[in-house]
C-alpha positions in Angstrom: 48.8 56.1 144.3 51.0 56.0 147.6 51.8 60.0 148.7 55.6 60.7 148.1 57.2 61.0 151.4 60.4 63.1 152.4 62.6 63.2 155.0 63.0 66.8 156.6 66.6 68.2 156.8 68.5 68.2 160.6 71.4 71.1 160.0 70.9 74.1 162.6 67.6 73.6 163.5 68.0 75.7 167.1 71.1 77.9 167.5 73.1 76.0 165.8 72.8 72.7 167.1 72.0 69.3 163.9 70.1 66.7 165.2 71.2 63.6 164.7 69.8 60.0 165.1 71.1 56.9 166.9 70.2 53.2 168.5 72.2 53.0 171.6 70.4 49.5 173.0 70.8 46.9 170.4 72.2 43.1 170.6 74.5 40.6 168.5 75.2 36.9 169.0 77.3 37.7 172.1 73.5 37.6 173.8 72.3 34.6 174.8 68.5 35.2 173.8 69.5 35.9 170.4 70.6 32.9 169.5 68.1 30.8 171.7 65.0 32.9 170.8 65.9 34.7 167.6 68.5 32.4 165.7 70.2 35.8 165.2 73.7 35.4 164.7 75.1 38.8 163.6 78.0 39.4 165.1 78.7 43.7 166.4 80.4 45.0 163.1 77.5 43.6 161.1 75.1 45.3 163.3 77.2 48.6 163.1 77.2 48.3 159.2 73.5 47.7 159.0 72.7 50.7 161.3 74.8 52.8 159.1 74.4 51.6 155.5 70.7 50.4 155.4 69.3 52.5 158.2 71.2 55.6 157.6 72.1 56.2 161.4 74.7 58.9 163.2 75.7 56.9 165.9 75.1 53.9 167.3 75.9 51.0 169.7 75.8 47.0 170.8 74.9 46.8 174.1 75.5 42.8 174.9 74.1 41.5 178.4 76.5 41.3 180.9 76.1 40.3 184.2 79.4 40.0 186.2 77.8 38.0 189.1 76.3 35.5 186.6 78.3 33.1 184.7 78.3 32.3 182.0 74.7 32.9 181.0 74.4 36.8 180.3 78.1 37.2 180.8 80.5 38.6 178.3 83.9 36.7 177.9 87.2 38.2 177.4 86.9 37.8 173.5 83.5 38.2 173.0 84.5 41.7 174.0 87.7 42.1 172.8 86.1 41.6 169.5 83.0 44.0 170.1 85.7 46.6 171.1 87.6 45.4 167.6 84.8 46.1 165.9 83.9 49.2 167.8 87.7 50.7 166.3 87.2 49.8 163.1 83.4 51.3 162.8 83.8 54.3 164.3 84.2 57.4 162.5 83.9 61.1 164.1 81.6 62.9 161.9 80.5 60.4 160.0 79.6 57.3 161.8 79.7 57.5 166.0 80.3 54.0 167.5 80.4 53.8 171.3 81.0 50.4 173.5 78.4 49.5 175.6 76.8 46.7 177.4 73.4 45.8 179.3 73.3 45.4 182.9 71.1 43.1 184.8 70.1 43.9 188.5 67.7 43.9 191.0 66.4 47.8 189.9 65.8 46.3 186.6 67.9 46.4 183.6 69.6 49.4 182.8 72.4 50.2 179.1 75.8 51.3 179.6 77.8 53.3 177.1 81.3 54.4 177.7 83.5 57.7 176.4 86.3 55.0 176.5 87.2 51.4 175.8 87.4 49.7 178.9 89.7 46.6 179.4 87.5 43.3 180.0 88.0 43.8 184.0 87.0 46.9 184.2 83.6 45.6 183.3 83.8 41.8 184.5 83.5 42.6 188.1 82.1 40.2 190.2 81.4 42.3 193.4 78.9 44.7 190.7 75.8 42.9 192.4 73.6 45.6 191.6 74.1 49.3 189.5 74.6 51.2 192.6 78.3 49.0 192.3 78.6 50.2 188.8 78.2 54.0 189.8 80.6 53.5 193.0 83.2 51.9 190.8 82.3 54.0 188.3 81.8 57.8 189.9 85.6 59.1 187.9 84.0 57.7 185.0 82.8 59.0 181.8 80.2 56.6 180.5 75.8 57.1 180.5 73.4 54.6 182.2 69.4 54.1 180.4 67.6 52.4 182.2 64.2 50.9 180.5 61.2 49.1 181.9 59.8 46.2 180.2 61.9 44.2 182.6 60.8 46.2 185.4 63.0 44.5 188.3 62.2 43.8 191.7 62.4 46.7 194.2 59.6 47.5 196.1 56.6 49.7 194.6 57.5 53.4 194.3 61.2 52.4 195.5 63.8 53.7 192.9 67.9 53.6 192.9 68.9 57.2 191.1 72.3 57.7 189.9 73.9 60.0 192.6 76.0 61.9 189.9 73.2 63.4 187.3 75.6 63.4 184.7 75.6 59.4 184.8 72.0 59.3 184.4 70.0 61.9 182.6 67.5 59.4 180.4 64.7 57.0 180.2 63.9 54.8 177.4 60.3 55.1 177.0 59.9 53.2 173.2 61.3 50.5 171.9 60.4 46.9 170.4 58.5 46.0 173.2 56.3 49.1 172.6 55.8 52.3 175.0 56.2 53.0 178.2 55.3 56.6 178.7 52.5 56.0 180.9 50.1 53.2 181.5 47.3 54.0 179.0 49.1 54.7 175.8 46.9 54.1 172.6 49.0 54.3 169.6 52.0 51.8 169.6 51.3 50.6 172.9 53.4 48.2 174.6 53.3 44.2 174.1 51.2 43.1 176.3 53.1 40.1 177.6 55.3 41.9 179.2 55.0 42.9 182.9 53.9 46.7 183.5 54.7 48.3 186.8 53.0 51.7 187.1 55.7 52.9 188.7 58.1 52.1 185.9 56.9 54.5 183.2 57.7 58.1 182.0 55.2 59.9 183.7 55.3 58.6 187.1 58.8 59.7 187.4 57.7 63.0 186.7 54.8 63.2 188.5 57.5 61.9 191.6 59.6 65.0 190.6 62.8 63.4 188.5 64.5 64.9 186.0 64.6 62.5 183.4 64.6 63.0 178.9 63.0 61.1 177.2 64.4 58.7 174.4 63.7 55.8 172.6 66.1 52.8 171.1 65.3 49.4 169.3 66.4 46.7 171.5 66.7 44.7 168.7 67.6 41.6 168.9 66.8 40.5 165.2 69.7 42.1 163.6 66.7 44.8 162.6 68.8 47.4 164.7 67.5 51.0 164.0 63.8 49.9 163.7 61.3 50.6 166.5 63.3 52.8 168.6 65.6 56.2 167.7 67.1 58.6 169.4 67.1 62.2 168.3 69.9 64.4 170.0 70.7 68.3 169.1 74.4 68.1 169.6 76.8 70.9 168.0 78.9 67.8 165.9 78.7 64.8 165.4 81.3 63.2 167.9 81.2 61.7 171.5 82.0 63.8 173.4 79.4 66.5 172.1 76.9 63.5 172.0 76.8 62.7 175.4 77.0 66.0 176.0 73.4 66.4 174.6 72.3 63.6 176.5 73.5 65.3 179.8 71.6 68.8 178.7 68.5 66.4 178.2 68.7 67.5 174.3 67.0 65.2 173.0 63.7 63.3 171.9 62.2 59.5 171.1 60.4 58.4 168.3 59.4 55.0 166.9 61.4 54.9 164.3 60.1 58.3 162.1 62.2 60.7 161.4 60.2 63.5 162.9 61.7 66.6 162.9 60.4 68.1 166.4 61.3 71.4 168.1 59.8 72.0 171.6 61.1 75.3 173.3 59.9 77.3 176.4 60.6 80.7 177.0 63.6 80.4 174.6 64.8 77.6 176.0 65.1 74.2 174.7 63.7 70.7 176.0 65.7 69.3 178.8 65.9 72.8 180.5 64.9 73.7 183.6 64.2 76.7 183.7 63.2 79.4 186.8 59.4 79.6 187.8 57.0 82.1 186.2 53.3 81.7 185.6 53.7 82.8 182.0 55.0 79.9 179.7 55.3 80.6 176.1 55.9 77.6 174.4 57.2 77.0 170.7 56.1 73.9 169.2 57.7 73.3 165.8 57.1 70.2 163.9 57.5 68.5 160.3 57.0 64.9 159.8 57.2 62.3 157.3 53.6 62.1 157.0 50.5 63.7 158.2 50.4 64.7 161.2 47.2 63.0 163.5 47.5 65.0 166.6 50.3 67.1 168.6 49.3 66.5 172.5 50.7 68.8 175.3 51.2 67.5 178.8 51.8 69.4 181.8 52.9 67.2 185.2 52.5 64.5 182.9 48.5 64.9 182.6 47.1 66.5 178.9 47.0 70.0 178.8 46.2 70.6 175.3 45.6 68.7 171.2 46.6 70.6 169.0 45.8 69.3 165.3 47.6 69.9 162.7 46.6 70.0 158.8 49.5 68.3 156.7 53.0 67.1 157.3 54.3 70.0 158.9 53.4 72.5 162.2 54.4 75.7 164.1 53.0 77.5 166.6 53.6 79.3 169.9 51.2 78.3 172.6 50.6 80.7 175.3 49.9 79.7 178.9 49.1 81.2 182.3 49.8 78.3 185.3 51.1 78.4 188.8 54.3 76.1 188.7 56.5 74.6 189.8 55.5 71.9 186.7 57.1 70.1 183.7 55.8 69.8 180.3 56.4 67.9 177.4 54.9 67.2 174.0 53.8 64.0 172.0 53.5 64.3 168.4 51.4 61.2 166.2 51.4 60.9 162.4 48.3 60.0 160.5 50.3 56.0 160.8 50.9 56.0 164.0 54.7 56.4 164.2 55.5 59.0 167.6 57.5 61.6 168.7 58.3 62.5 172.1 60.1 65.5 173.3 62.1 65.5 176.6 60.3 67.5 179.0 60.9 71.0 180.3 60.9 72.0 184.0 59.8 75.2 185.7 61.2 75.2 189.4 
């Protein structure tokens, strides 16, 4: 009696651009905690096969703590990442399956994924003068390779203080989903966040928006079960499925969070796709385009991170261009819910 449920298709869904689905903040038994608090032992190619055999992922990546001033506890050795890098060749597959090295870093802004366009040697990450990220993007600033910072460890800099990358191209997203739930904004009611961890309401989507950043918005699982792909995906319109194009996406702000549905979302204003900024006009014509993998509950609008508009769909799928008159400058984004709760949010757009 269960309704059948499909997956929608990805190919050229705006101007020619797929989207594709990835996991870029996941963990193996190079991390401490998965052994001591998990008993997970999976090492990074089992991890990789999982994500692309069982949960049907793009692209994907390990991101192992490592903390170069810390020894030895969150701190990769020389063959713990010679063999993620091992296993990083032998998974990766342009157009088929996209593997990219990567690590988590630890520091007083909080902690924050790197993933690298390259395969760097073990000392080109096992610095021990990297006492915080700014080090990272110093050393770094030649370099192509993203930082994600998330929030349920929210760090310890001073309320409303926040390190941004001085090179946007290093930095373009937030992770607002994951395992430990949402961090969006404080009073999320669907898949909220856990409530043992520590909330700083400074360290959530909205108030970086509300304090003028320009961040996208995107979710991965930060699994440390060897469930990677669950609770946490990425959704990136990227013209193929490679690297470079990849990170590309990520640097246009191309891209959306869910947790874990693959909800087929389109948000565009004035022609323009999410992650644009766009120049100022009082008329905003937004298209909202969405088909789910169940019934859709309720498609919220937000301007300057505060609702603007529900919409509310009838059945699995929606589309509709939604007209408004508003003095800018101002962002917007949407948040789509299914009837089960799984979520979608878009990257926002910016009118300056």
């Amino acid at each position: 009696g269960l309704p059948l449920r499909t997956t929608p298709t990805f190919d050229h869904v705006f101007e020619g651009y797929n989207v594709y689905w990835g996991d870029l903040h996941t963990h193996s038994v190079h991390s401490i905690d998965c052994i001591q608090r998990a008993r997970m032992d999976m090492t990074p190619a089992e991890l990789m096969d999982f994500a692309r055999h069982r949960q049907g992922l793009d692209f994907f990546a390990v991101s192992d703590h490592h903390q170069p001033s810390y020894a030895p506890k969150c701190h990769l050795g020389t063959a713990a990442w010679e063999a993620t890098l091992a296993d990083v060749r032998s998974r990766h597959v342009p157009g088929e399956f996209v593997v990219f090295p990567g690590f988590e870093f630890r520091g007083k802004r909080g902690d924050t994924v790197v993933v690298c366009n390259w395969e760097p040697t073990y000392a080109e990450i096992d610095q021990p003068g990297w006492q915080d990220i700014r080090d990272l993007w110093a050393t770094w600033r030649e370099r192509d390779y993203l930082t994600i910072p998330h929030f349920h460890s929210p760090g310890g800099l001073a309320p409303d203080e926040w390190w941004e990358n001085p090179i946007f191209a290093g930095e373009p997203v937030l992770e607002i989903f994951s395992d430990h739930g949402s961090y969006e904004r404080e009073d999320t009611r669907e898949n909220g966040r856990a409530l043992c961890k520590r909330f700083r309401s400074d360290r959530c989507g909205v108030h970086f928006l509300k304090q003028g950043h320009k961040y996208g918005f995107v979710a991965n699982s930060d699994d440390h079960k060897g469930h990677v792909g669950v609770n946490g995906l990425t959704a990136v319109y990227a013209s193929s499925l490679d690297r470079d194009s990849l990170l590309a996406a990520y640097r246009a702000r191309r891209v959306y969070g869910t947790t874990n549905a693959r909800i087929r979302l389109l948000f565009a204003a004035n022609g323009a796709l999410m992650g644009s900024a766009l120049p100022e006009t009082s008329r905003k014509e937004f298209r909202i385009e969405v088909t789910g993998e169940n019934r859709l509950k309720r498609i919220d609008l937000f301007r300057n991170g505060d609702l603007h508009q529900t919409l509310l769909p009838a059945g699995v799928s929606f589309a509709e261009t939604v007209r408004v008159e508003s003095e800018g400058p101002d962002n917007w984004y949407v948040r789509v819910t299914q009837i089960d709760n799984h979520i979608a949010w878009s990257s926002p757009i910016w009118f300056e």
